[in-house]
gemmi code that builds the backbone of each chain (N, CA, C; Angstrom):
import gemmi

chains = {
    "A": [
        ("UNK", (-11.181, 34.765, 8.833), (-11.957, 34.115, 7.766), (-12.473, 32.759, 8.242)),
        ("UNK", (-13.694, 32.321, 8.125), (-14.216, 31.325, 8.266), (-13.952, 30.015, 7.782)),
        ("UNK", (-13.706, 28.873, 8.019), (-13.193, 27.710, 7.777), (-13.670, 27.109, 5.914)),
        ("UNK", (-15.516, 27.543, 6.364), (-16.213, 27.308, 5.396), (-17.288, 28.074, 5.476)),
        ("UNK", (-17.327, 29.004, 4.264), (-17.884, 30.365, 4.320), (-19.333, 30.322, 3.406)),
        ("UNK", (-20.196, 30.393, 3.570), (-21.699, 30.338, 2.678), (-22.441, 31.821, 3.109)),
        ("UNK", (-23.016, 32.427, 1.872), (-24.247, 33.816, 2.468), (-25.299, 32.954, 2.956)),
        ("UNK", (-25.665, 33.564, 4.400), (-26.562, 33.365, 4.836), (-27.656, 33.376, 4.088)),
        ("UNK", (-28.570, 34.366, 3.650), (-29.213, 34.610, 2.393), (-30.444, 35.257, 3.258)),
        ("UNK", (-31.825, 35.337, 3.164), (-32.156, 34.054, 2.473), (-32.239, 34.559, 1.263)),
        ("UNK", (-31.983, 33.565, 0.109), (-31.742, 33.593, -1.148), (-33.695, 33.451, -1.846)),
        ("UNK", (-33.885, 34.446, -2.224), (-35.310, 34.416, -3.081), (-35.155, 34.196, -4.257)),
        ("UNK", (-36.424, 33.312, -4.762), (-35.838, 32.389, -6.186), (-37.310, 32.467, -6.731)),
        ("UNK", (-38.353, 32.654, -7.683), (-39.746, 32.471, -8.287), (-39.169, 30.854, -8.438)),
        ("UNK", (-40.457, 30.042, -8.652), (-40.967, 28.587, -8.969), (-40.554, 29.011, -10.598)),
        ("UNK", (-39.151, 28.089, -11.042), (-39.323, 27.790, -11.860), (-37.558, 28.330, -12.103)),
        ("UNK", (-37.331, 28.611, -11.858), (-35.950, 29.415, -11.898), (-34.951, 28.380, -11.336)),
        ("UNK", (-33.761, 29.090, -12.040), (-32.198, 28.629, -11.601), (-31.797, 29.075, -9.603)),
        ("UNK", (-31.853, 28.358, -8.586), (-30.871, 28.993, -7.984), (-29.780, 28.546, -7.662)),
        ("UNK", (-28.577, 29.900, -7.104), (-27.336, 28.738, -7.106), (-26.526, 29.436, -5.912)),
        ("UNK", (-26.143, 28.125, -5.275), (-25.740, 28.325, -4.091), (-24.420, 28.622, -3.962)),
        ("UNK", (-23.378, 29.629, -2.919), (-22.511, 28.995, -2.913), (-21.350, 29.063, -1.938)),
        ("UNK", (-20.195, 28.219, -1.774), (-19.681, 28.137, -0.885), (-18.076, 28.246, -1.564)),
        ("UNK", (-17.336, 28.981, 0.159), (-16.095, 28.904, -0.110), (-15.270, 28.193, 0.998)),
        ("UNK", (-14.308, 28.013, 0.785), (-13.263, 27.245, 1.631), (-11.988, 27.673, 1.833)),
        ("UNK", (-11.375, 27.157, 3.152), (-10.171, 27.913, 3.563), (-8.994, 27.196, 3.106)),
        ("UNK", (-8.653, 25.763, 2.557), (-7.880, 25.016, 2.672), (-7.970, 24.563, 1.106)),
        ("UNK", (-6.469, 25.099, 0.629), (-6.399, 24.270, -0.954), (-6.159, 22.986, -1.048)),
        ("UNK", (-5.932, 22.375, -0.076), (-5.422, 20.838, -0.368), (-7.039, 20.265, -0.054)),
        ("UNK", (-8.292, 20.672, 0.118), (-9.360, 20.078, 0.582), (-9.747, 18.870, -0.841)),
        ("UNK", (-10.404, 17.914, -0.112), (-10.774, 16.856, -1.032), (-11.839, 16.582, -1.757)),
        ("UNK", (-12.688, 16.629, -0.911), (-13.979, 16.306, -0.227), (-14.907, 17.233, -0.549)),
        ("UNK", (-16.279, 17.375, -0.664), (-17.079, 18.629, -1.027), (-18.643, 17.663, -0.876)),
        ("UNK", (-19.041, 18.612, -0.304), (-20.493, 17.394, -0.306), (-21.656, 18.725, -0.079)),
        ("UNK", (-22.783, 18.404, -0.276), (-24.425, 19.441, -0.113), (-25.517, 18.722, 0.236)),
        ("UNK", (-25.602, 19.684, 1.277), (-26.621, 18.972, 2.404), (-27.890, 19.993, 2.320)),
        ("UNK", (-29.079, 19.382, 2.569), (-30.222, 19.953, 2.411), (-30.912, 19.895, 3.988)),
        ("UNK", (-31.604, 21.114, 4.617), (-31.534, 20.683, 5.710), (-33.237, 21.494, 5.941)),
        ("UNK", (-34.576, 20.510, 5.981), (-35.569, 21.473, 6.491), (-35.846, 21.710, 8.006)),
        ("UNK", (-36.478, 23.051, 8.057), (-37.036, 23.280, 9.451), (-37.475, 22.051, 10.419)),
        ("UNK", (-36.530, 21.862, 11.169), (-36.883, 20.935, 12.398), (-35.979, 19.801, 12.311)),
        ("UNK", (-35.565, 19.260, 11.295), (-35.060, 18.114, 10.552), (-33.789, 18.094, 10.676)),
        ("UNK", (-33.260, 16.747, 10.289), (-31.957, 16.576, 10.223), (-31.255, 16.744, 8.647)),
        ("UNK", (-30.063, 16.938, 8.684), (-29.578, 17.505, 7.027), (-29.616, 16.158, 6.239)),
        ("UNK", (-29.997, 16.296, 4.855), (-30.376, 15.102, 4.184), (-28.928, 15.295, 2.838)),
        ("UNK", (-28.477, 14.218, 2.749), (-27.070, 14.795, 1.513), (-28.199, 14.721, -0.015)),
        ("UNK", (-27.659, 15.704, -0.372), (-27.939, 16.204, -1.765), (-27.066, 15.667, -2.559)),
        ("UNK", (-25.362, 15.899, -2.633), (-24.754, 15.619, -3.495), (-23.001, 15.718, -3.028)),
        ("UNK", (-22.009, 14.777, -4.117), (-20.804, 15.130, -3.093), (-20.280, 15.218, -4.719)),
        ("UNK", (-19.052, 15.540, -4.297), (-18.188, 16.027, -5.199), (-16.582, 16.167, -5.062)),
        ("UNK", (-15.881, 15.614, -6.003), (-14.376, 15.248, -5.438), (-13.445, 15.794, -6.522)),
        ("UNK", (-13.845, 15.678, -7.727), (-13.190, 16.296, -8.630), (-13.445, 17.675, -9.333)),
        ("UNK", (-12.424, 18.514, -9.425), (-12.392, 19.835, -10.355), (-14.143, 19.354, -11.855)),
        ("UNK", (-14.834, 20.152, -11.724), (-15.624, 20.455, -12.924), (-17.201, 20.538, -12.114)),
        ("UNK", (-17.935, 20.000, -13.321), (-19.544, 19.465, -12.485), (-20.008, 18.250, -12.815)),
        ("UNK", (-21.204, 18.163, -11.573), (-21.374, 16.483, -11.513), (-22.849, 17.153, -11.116)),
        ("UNK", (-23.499, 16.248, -12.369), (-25.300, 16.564, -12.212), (-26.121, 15.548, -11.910)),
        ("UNK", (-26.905, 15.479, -11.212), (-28.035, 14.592, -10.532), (-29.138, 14.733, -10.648)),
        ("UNK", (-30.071, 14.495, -11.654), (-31.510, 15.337, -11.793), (-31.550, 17.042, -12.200)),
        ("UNK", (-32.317, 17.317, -10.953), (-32.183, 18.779, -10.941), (-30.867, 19.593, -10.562)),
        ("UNK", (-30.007, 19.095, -9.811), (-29.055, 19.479, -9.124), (-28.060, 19.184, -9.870)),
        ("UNK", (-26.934, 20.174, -10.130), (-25.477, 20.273, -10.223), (-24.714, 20.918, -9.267)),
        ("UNK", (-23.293, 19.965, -8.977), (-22.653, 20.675, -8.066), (-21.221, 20.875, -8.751)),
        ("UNK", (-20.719, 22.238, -8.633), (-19.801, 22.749, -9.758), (-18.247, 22.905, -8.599)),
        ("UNK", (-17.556, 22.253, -8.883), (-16.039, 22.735, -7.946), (-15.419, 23.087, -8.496)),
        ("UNK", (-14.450, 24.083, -8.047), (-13.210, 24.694, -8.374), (-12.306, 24.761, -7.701)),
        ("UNK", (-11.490, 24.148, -7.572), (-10.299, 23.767, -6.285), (-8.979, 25.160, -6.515)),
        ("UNK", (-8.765, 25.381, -7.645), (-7.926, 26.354, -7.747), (-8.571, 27.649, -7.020)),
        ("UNK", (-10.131, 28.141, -7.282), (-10.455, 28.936, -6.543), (-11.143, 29.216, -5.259)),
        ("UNK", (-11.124, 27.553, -4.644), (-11.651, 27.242, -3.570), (-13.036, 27.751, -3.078)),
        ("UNK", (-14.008, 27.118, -4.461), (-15.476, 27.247, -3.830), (-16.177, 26.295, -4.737)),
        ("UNK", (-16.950, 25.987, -4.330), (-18.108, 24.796, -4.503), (-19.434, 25.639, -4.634)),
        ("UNK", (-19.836, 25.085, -5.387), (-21.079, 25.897, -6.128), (-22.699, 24.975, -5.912)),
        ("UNK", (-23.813, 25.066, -6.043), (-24.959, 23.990, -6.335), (-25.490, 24.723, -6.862)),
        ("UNK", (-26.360, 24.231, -7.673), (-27.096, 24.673, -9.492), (-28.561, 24.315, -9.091)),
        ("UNK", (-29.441, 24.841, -8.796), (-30.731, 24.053, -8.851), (-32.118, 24.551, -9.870)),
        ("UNK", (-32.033, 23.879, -10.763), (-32.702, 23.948, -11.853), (-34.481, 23.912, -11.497)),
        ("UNK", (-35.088, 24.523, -11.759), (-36.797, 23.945, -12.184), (-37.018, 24.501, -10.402)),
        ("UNK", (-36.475, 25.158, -10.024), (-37.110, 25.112, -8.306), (-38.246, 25.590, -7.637)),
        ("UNK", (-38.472, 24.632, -7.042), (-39.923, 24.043, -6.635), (-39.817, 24.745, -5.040)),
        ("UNK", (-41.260, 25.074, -4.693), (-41.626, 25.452, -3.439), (-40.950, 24.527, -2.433)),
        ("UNK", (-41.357, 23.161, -2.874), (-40.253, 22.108, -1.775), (-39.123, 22.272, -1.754)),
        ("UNK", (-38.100, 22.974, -2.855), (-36.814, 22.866, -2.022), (-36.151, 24.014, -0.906)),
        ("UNK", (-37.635, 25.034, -0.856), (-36.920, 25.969, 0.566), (-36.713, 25.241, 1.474)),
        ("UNK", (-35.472, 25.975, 1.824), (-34.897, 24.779, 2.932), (-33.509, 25.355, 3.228)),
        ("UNK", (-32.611, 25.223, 4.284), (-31.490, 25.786, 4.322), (-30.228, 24.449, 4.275)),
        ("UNK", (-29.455, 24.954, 2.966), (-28.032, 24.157, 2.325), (-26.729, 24.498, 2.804)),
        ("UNK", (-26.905, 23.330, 3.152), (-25.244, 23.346, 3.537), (-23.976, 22.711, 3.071)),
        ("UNK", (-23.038, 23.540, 2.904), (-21.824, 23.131, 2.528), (-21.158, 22.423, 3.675)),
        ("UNK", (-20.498, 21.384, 2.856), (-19.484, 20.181, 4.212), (-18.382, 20.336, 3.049)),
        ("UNK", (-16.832, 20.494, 3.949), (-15.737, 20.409, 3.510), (-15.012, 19.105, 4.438)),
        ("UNK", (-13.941, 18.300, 3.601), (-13.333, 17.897, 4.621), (-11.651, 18.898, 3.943)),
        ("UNK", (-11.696, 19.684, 5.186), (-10.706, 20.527, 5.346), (-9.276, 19.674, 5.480)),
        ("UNK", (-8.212, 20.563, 4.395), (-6.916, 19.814, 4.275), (-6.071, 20.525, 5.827)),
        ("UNK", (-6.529, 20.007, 6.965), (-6.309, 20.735, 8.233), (-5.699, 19.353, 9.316)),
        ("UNK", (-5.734, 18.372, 9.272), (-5.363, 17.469, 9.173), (-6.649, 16.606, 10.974)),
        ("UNK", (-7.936, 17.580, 10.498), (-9.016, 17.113, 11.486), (-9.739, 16.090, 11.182)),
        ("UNK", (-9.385, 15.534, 9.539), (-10.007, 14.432, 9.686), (-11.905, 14.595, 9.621)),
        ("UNK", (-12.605, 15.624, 9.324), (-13.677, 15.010, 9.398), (-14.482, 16.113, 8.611)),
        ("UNK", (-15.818, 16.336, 8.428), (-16.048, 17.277, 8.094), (-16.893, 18.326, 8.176)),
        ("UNK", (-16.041, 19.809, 7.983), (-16.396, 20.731, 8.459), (-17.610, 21.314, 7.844)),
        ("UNK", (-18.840, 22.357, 8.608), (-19.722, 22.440, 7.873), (-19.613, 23.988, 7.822)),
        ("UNK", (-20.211, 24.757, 6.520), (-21.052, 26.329, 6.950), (-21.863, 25.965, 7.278)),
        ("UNK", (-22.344, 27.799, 8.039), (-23.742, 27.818, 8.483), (-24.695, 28.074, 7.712)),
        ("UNK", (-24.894, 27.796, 6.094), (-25.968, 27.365, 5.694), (-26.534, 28.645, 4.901)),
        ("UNK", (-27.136, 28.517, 3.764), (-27.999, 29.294, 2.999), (-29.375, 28.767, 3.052)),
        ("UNK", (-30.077, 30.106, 3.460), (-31.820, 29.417, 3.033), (-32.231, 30.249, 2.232)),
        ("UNK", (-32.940, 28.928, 1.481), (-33.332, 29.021, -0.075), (-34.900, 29.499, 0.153)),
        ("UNK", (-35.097, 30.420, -0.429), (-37.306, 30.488, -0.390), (-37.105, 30.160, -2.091)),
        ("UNK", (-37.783, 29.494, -2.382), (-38.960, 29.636, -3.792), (-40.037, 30.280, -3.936)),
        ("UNK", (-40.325, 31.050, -4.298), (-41.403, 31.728, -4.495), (-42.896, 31.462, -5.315)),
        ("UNK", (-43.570, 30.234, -5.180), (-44.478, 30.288, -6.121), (-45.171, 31.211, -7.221)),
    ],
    "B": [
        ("UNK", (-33.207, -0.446, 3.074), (-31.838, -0.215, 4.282), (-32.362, 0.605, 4.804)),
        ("UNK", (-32.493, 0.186, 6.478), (-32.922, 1.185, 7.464), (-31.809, 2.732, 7.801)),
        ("UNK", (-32.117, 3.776, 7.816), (-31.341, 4.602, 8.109), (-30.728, 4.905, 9.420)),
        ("UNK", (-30.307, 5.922, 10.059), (-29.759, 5.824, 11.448), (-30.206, 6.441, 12.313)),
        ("UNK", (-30.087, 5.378, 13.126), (-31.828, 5.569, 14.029), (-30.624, 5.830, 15.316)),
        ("UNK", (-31.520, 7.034, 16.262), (-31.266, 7.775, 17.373), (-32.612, 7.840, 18.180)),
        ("UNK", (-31.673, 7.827, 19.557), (-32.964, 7.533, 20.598), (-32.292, 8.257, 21.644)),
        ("UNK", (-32.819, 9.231, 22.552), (-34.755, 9.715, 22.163), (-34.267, 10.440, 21.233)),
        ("UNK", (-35.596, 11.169, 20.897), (-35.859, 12.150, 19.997), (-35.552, 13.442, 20.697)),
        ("UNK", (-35.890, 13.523, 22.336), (-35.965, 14.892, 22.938), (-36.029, 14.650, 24.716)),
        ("UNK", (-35.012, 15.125, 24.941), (-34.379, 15.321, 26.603), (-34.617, 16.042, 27.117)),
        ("UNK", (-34.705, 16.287, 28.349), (-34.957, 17.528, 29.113), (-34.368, 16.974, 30.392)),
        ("UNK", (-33.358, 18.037, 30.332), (-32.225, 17.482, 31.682), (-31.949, 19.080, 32.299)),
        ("UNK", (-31.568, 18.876, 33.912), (-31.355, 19.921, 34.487), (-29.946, 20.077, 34.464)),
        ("UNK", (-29.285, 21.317, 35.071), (-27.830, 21.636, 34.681), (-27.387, 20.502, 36.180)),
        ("UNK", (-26.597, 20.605, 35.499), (-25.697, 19.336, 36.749), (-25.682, 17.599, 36.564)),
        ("UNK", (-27.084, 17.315, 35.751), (-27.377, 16.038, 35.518), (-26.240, 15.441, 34.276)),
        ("UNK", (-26.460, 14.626, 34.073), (-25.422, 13.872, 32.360), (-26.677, 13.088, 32.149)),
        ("UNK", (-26.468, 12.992, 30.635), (-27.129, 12.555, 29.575), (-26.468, 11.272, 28.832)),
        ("UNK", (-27.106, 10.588, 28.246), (-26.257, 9.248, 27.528), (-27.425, 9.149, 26.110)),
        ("UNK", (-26.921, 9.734, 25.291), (-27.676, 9.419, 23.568), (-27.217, 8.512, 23.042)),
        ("UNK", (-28.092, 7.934, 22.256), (-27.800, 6.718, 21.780), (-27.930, 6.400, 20.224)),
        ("UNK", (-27.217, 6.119, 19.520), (-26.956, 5.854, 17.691), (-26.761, 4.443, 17.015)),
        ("UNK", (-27.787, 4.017, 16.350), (-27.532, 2.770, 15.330), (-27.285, 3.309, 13.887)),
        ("UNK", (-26.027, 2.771, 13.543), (-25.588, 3.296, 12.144), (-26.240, 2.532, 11.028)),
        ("UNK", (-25.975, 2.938, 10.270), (-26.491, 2.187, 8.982), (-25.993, 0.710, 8.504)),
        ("UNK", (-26.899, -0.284, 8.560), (-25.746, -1.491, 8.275), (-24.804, -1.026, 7.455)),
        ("UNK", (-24.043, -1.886, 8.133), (-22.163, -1.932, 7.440), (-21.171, -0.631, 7.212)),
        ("UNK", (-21.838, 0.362, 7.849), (-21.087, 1.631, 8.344), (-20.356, 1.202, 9.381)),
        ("UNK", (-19.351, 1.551, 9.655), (-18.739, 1.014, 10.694), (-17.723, 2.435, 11.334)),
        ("UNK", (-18.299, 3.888, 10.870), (-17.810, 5.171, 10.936), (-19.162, 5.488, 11.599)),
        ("UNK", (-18.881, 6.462, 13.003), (-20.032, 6.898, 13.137), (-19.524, 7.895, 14.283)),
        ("UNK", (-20.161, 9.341, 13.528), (-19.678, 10.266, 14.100), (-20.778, 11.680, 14.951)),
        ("UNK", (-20.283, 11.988, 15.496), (-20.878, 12.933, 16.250), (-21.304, 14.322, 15.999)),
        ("UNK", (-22.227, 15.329, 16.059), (-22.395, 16.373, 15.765), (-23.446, 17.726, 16.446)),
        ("UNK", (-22.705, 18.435, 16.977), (-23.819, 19.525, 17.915), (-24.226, 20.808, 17.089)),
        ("UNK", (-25.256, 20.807, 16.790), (-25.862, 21.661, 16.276), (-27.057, 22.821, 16.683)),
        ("UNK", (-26.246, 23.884, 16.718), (-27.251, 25.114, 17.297), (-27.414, 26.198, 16.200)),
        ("UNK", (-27.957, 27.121, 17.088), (-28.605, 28.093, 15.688), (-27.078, 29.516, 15.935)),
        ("UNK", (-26.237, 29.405, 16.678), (-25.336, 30.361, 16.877), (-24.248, 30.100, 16.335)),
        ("UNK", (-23.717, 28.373, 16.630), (-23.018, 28.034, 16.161), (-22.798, 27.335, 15.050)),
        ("UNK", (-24.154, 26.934, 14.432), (-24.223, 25.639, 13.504), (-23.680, 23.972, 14.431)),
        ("UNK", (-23.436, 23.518, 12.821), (-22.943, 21.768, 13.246), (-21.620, 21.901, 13.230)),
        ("UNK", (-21.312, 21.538, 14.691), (-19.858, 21.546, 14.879), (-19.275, 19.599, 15.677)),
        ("UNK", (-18.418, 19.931, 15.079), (-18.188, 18.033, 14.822), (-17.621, 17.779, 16.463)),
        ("UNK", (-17.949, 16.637, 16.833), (-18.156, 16.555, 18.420), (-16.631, 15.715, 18.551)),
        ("UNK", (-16.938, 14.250, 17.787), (-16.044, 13.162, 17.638), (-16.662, 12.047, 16.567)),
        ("UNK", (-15.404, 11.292, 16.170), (-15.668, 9.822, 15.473), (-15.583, 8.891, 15.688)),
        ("UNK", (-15.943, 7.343, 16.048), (-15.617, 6.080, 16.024), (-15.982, 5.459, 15.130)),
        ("UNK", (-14.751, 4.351, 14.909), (-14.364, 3.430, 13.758), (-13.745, 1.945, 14.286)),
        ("UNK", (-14.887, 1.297, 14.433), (-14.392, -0.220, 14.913), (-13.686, 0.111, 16.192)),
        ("UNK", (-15.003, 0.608, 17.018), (-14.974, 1.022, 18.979), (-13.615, 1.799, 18.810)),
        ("UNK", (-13.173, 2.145, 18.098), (-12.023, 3.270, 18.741), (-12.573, 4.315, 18.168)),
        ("UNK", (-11.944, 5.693, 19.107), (-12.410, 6.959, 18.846), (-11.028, 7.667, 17.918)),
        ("UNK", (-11.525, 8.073, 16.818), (-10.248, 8.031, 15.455), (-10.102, 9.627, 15.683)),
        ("UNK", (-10.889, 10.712, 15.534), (-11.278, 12.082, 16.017), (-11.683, 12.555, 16.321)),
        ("UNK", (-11.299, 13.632, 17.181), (-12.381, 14.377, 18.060), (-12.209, 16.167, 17.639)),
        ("UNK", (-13.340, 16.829, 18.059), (-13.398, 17.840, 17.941), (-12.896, 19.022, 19.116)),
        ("UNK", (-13.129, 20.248, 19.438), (-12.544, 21.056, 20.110), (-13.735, 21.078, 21.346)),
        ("UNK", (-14.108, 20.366, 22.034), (-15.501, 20.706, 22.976), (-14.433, 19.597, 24.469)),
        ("UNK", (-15.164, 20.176, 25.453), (-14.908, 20.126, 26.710), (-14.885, 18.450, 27.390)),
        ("UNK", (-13.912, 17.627, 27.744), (-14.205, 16.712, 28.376), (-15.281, 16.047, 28.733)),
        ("UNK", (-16.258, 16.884, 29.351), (-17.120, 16.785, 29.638), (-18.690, 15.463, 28.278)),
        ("UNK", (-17.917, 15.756, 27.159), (-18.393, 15.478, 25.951), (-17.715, 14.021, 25.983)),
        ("UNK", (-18.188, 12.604, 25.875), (-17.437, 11.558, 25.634), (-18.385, 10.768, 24.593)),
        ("UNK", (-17.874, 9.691, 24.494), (-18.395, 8.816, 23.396), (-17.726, 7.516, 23.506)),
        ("UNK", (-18.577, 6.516, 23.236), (-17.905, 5.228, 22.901), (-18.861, 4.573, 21.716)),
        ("UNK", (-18.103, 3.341, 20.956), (-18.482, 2.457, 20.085), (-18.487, 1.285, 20.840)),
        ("UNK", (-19.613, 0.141, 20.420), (-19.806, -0.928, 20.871), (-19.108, -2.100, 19.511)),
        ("UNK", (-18.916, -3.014, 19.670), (-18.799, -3.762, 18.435), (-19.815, -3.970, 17.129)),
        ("UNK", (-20.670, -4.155, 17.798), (-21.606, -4.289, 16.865), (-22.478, -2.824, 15.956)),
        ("UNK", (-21.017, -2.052, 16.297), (-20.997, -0.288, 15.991), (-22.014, 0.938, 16.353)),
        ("UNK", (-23.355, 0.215, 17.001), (-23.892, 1.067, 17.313), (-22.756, 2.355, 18.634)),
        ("UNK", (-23.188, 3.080, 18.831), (-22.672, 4.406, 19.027), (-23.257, 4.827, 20.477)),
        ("UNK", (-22.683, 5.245, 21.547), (-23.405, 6.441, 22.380), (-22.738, 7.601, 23.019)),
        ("UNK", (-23.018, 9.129, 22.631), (-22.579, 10.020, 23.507), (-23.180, 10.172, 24.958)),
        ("UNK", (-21.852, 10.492, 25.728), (-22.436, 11.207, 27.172), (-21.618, 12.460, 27.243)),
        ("UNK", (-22.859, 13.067, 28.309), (-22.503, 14.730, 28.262), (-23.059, 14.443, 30.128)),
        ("UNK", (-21.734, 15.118, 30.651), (-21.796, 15.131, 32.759), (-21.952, 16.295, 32.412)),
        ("UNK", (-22.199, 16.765, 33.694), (-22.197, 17.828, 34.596), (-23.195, 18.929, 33.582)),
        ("UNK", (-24.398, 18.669, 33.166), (-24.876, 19.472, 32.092), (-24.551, 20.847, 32.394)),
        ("UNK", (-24.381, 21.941, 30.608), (-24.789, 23.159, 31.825), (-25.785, 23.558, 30.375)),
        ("UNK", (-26.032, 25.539, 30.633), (-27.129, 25.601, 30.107), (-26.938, 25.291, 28.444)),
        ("UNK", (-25.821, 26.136, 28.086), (-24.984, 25.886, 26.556), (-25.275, 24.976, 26.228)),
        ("UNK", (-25.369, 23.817, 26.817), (-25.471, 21.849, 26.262), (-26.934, 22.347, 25.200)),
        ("UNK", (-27.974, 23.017, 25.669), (-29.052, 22.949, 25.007), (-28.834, 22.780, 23.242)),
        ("UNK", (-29.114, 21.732, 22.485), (-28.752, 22.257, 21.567), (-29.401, 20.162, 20.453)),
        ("UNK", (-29.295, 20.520, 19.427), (-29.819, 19.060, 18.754), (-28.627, 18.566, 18.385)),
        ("UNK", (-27.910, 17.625, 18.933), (-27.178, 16.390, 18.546), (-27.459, 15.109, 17.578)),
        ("UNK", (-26.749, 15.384, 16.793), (-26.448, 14.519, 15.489), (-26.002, 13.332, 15.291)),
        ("UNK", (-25.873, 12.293, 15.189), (-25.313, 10.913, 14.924), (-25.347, 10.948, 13.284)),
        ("UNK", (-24.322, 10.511, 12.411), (-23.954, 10.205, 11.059), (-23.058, 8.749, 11.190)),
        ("UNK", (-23.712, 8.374, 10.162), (-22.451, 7.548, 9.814), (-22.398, 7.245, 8.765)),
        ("UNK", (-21.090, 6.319, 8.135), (-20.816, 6.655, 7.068), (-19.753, 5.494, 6.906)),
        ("UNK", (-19.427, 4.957, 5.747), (-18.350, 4.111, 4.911), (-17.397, 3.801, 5.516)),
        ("UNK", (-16.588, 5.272, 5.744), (-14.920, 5.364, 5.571), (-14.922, 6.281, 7.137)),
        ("UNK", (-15.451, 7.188, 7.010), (-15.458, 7.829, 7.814), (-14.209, 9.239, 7.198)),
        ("UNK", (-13.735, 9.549, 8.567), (-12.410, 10.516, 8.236), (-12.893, 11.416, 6.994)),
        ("UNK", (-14.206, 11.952, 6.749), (-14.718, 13.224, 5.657), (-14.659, 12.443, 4.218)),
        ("UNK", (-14.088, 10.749, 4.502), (-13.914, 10.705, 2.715), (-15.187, 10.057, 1.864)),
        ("UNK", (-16.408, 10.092, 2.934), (-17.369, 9.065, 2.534), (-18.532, 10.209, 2.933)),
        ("UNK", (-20.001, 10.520, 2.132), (-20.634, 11.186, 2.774), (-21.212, 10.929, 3.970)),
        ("UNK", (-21.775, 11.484, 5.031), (-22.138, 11.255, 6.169), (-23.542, 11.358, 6.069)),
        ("UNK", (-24.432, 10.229, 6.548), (-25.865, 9.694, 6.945), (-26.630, 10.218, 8.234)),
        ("UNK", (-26.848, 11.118, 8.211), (-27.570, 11.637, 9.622), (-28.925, 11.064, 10.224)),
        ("UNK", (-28.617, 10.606, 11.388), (-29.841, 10.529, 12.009), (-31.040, 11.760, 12.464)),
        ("UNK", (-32.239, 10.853, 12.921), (-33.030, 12.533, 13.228), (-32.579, 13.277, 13.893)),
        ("UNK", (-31.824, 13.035, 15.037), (-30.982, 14.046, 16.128), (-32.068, 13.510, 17.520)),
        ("UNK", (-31.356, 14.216, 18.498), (-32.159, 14.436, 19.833), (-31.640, 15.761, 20.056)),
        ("UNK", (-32.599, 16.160, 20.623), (-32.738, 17.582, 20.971), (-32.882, 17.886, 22.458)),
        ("UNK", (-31.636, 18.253, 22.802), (-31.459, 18.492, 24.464), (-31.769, 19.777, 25.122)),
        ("UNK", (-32.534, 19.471, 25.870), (-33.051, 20.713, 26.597), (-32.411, 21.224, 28.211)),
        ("UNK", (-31.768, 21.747, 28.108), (-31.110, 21.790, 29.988), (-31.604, 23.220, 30.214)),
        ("UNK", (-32.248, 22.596, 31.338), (-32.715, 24.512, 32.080), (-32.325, 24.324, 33.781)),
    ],
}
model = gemmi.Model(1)
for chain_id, residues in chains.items():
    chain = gemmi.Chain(chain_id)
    for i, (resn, *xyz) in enumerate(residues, 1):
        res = gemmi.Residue()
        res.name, res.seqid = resn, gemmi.SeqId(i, " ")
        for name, pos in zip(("N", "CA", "C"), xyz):
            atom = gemmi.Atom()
            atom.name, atom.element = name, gemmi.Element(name[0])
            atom.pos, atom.b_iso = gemmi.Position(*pos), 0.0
            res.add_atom(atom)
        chain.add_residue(res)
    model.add_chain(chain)
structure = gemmi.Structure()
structure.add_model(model)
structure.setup_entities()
């Protein structure tokens, strides 16, 4: 099993729709939870972090945790042609590495 | 606030040569960590420094080093290239460092070894 597990996807979404991302994790003691947005060519840009059990919303974006069932979720409301792009989940794993671990990423299309 | 600036943008080194990349963190980050990113493997965490000491490192080959300067800017070196090295390297930094602060990525440089 993978450290930090995301569907590749790519995830197809129409302009205007809910999509929602999501990720799982290997380690129940993990702390840390963060979503990274990453376009073609580019370096990953943080979207959003997250530390406590529930959701925490930012605009368009919610990011939903569940530590008992060890996965981290992102909510993206109203989605726009700009946010295809491939998301990534960062854990900092209760592994005692200290830093944090990433999946390899879901890409999102919007579909106008 | 300027973000974190990496230099070059793009290398092209032969196998055998070493490389030296270079990272300015974000004022008053004083965490600044490393990251190799390919399309097989993804971003896999290289190492960290935190006030010139190196706090963690990742599972990659000697060959992979790093130091912090005081004034925290950052530089990896990579000897003896081989072809695998090919790949875009990451500079972040960040608060706290140690996963508890989000991490600030620079554009990367993108190493080419043939």
């Amino acid at each position: 099993q993978k450290e930090v597990e995301q569907n590749s996807g790519p995830l197809s979404v129409p302009e205007g729709a809910i999509a929602s991302l999501n990720c799982t994790y290997s380690d129940r003691g993990s702390q840390s939870f963060f979503w990274y947005r990453q376009y073609s060519g580019k370096s990953p840009e943080l979207i959003m972090f997250i530390y406590s059990n529930g959701d925490k919303e930012d605009g368009r974006f919610t990011a939903q945790l569940n530590k008992a069932s060890q996965y981290v979720s992102l909510l993206i409301r109203d989605s726009q042609p700009s946010d295809s792009a491939t998301y990534l989940c960062a854990v900092n794993l209760d592994t005692g590495r200290r830093a944090l671990t990433f999946g390899s990423g879901t890409r999102l299309q919007v579909q106008p | 606030k300027a973000g974190v600036t990496q230099t070059p943008r793009y290398l092209i080194k032969t196998r055998g040569q070493q490389v030296t990349l270079s990272c300015s963190p974000i004022s008053g980050h004083r965490s600044v960590s490393w990251y190799q990113q390919t399309p097989g493997q993804g971003l896999q965490f290289l190492f960290e420094y935190f006030s010139e000491t190196q706090r963690n490192k990742g599972n990659f080959p000697g060959r992979f080093s790093g130091r912090q300067f005081s004034n925290s800017r950052s530089e990896m070196n990579v000897s003896t290239l081989e072809l695998g090295d090919s790949a875009l390297y990451l500079c972040a930094s960040s608060s706290f460092g140690e996963g508890n602060s989000p991490l600030h990525f620079g554009n990367g440089t993108r190493l080419t070894v043939t």
